[in-house]
N, C-alpha and C positions, 0 to 999 in steps of 0.2 A: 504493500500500500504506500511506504515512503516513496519509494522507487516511484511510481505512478503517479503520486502526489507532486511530486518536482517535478514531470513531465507535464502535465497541466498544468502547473503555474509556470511555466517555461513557455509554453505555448497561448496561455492568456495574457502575461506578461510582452509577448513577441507580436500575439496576432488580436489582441484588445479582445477576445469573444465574450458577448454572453452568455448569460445563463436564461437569462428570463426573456420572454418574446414578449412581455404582458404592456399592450399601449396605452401611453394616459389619455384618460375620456376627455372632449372635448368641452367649451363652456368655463364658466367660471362659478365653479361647484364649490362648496366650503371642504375645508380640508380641515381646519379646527377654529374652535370659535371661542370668546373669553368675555368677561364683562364688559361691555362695551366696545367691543368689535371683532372683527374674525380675519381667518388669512384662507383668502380662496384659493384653488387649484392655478389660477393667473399668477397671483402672488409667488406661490411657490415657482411656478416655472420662473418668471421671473431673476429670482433669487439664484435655485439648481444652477442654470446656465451660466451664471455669474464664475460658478465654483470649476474647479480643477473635477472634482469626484462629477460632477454635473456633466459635464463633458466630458471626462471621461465613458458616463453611462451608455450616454447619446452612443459614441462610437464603436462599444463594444454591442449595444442594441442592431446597428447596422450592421457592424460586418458577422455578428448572428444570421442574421434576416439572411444576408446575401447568400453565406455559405449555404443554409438550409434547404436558402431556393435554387442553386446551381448542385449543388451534390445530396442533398436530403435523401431524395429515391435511392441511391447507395446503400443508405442508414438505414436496415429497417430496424423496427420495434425488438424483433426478438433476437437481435446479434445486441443490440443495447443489455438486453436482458440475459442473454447468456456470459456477457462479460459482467456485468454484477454479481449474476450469482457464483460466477466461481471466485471473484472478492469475497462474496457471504460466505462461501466454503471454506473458505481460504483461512478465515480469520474465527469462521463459525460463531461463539459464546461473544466474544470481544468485537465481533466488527459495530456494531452500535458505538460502543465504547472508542472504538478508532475514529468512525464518524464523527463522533460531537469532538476529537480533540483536536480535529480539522474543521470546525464549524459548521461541518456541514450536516445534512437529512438525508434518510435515503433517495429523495426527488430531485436534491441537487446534486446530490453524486452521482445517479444517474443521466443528469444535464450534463456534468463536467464528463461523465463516458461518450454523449453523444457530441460535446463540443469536440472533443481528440477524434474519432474518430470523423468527424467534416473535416476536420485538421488534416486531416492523413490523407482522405479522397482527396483534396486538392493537392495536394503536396505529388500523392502519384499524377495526379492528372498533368499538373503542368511542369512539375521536374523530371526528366527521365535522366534513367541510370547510365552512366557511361563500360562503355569496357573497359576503359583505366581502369575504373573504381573497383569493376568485378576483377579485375585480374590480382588488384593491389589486397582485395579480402579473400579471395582462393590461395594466392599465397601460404597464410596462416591458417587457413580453415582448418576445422577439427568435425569429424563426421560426428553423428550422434553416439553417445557412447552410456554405457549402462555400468552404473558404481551402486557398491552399499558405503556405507558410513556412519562412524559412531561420530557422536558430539560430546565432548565433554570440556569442564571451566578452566580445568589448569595442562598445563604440558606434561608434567608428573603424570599426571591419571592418562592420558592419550601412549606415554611409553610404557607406563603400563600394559596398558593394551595392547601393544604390540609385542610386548614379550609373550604376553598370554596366548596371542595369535602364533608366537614360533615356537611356544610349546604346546601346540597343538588344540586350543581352546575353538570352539566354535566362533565363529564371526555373530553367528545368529546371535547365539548364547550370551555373550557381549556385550551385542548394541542392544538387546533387552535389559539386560542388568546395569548398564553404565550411562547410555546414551540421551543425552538432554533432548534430543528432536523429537519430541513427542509423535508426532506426525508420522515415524519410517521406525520408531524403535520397534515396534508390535511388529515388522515386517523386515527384519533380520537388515535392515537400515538402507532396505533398495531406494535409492530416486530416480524420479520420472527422466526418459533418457533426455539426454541435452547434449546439443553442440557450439562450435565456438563461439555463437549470434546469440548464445542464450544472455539474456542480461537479468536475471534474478539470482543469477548464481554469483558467490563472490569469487573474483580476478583471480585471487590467490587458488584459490580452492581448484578451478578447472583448471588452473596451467600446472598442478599439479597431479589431477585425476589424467590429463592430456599426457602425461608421459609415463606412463601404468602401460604396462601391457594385458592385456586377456588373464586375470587370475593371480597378478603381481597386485602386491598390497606397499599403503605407502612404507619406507622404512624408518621415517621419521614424521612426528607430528607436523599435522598443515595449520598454520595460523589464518585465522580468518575473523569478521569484524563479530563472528558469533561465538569463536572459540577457538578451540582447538580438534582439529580431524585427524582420525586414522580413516582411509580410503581404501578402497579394495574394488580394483576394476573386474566387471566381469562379464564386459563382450566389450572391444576395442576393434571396432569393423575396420577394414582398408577403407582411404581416402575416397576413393571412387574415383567418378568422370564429373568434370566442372557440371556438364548440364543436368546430371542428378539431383544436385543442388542448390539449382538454378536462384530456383524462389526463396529458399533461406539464403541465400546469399544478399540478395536484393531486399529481401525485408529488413538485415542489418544495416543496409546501405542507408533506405528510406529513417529506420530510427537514428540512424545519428545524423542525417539532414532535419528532421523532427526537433534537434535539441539544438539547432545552428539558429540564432536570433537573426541574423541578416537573411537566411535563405527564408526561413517563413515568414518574415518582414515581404519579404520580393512575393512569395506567395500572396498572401495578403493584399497585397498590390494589384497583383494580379486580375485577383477577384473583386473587386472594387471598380477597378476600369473595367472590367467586362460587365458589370453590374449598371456599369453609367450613373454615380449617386447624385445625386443633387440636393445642395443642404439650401433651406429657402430662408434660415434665420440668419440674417448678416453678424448676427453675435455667435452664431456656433459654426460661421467658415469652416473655422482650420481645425476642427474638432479632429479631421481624418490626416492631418499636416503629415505624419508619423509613415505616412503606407505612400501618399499621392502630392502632387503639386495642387494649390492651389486652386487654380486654374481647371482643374478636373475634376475636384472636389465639390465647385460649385455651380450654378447657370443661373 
């Protein structure tokens, strides 16, 4: 959820989006009212527009709108929905408790799922991948590979375990009795296979599982931001052909253009001029200054 969380504010940060599509009603409605007078819905707009956050809103309400309306049909409802719930799985008991310390509801996490992913359809739509790029990430590629792993706090207990494992102790046996991952101990400490494009795994941890061979365990503890690992490979396939992996290859390319603030800046931009916006309030011009000129921003 960290990992994810600094992706969307990377990406709202870079490409202004909303969250909310909800437009203010027209008229000069009260908005709150006190003894002896009130502050209409004029007033307030008024004032908003005045402000930094005001205009900020305005800009990230448009390039919402735009995105939704140029890549929306992309989006559907239940790929929104299946990436929630494997956050809800992910986190199970606690994800509530993850939510509110990110302020957010389950409505607007799901907003902020569907803003990354507009994100993304345009970013493929108008960046395409070079062969450079694929040649420069085949280099280092790492095919999908299949480890178990115990987790434990200190390095002491992790070389422990590796004696135990050359004297002949079960691996299973092990990560059931030692292993802080809750998640893989019940399950003799298998994880879901992964290759070099995986980015939920920590750095340390796969350039070490990456030089295991088939049935080779590590021979010294792996440090990692959750601990310390003993790893033990147990299917390290050959590399293949570049075009087996074509599309993992390309979807690490796409995420780290995803985390480049100039390149979804230009995106951004992008969709904007092809949107043709036109801002009719001569106080909220340069609201879009940040993506477009001037000049194109308004009519």
């Amino acid at each position: 959820m960290k990992k994810y969380m600094k992706k969307v504010a990377a990406v709202v940060a870079v490409a202004g989006i909303a969250l909310s599509t909800t437009a203010c009603s027209n008229g000069g409605k009260t908005v709150a009212s006190y003894k002896g007078g009130k502050i209409t819905q004029n007033d307030y707009y008024t004032e908003m527009k005045k402000s930094q956050a005001g205009q900020t809103t305005l800009a990230n309400m448009i390039i919402n709108h735009v995105l939704d309306q140029q890549y929306g049909n992309k989006i559907s409802k239940s790929k929104i929905d299946k990436q929630f719930n494997n956050y809800k799985k992910q986190y199970g008991s606690q994800f509530s408790a993850v939510l509110q310390q990110q302020g957010m509801t389950e409505a607007s996490f799901k907003d902020n799922l569907k803003t990354t992913l507009l994100s993304e359809a345009a970013l493929k739509d108008i960046k395409k991948v070079s062969k450079s790029q694929e040649d420069k990430v085949w280099k280092s590629y790492q095919p999908k590979v299949t480890v178990q792993h115990i987790l434990v706090a200190k390095k002491s207990q992790a070389e422990d375990i590796i004696n135990q494992l050359k004297n002949g102790k079960s691996f299973k046996t092990l990560a059931k009795k030692y292993s802080l991952d809750t998640a893989t101990k019940s399950n003799a400490g298998k994880l879901p296979a992964f290759d070099s494009t995986d980015s939920s795994l920590d750095p340390a941890f796969k350039a070490a599982a990456f030089k295991l061979k088939s049935g080779e365990t590590t021979k010294s503890p792996v440090k990692s931001q959750s601990g310390y690992h003993v790893i033990k490979m147990i299917n390290h396939p050959a590399k293949g052909s570049f075009a087996s992996h074509k599309k993992e290859i390309d979807d690490q390319i796409y995420q780290s253009m995803s985390q480049d603030q100039e390149t979804m800046r230009s995106v951004i931009a992008t969709v904007l001029k092809k949107a043709d916006v036109s801002i009719k309030d001569n106080d909220l011009k340069n609201v879009l200054a940040s993506y477009v000129s001037n000049s194109s921003s308004q009519k």
